[in-house]
C-alpha positions as CSV (number, residue, x, y, z in Angstrom):
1,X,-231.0,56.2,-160.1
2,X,-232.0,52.9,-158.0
3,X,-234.2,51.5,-160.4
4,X,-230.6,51.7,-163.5
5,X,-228.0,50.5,-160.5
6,X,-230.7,47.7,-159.5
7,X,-231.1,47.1,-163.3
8,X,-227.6,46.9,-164.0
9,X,-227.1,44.5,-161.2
10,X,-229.7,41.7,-162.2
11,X,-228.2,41.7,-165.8
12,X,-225.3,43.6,-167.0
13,X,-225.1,45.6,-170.3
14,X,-223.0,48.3,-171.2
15,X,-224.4,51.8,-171.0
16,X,-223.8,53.5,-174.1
17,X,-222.7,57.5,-173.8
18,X,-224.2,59.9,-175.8
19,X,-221.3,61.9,-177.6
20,X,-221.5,64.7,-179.8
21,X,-221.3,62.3,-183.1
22,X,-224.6,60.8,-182.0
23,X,-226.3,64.3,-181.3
24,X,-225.3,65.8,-184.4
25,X,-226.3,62.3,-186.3
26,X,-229.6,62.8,-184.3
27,X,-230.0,66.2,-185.8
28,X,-229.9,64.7,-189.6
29,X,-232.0,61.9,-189.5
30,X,-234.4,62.8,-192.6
31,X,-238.2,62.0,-192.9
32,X,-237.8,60.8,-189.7
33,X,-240.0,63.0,-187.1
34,X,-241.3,60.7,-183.5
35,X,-243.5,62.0,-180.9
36,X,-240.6,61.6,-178.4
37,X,-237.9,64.0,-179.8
38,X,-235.5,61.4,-177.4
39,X,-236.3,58.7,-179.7
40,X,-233.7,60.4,-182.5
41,X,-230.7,59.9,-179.8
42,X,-231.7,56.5,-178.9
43,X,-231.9,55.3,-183.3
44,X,-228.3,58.0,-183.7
45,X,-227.1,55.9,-180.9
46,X,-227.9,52.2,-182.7
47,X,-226.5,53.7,-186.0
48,X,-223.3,54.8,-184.3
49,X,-222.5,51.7,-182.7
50,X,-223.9,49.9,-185.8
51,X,-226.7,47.4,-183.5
52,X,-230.2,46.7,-183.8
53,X,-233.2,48.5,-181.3
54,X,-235.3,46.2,-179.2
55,X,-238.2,47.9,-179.9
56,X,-242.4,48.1,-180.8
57,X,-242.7,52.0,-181.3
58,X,-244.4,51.8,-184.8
59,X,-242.6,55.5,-186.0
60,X,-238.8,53.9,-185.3
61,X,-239.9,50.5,-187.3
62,X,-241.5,52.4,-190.1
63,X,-238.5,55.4,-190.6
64,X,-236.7,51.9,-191.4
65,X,-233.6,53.7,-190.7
66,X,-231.8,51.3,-188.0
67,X,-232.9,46.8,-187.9
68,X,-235.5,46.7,-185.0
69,X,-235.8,43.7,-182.7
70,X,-239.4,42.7,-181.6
């Protein structure tokens, strides 16, 4: 909790909920199966809100299903 309020305080960004939209949209991303079974809420969550990741995981750049930043 110190390290996201510390965070937050040296440079501000919006925290983006996860709602129900993004879990179910988690839940049908096709052909696309990471490691880290968080990583399908963080690309739902860029679809939803239609933005790019800032990212180098090589499974989110090659599903190709959201622009990556890197």
């Amino acid at each position: 909790g110190e390290w996201i309020r510390t965070s937050l305080a040296r440079r501000p960004m919006s925290v983006l909920p996860v709602t129900a939209e993004i879990v179910l949209g988690a839940g049908q991303l096709a052909g696309f199966a990471p490691a880290d079974p968080l990583d399908r809420l963080v690309v739902a969550t860029a679809l939803a809100h239609r933005i790019p990741l800032v990212s180098c995981d090589a499974a989110i750049i090659h599903a190709g299903l959201v622009p990556v930043v890197w």
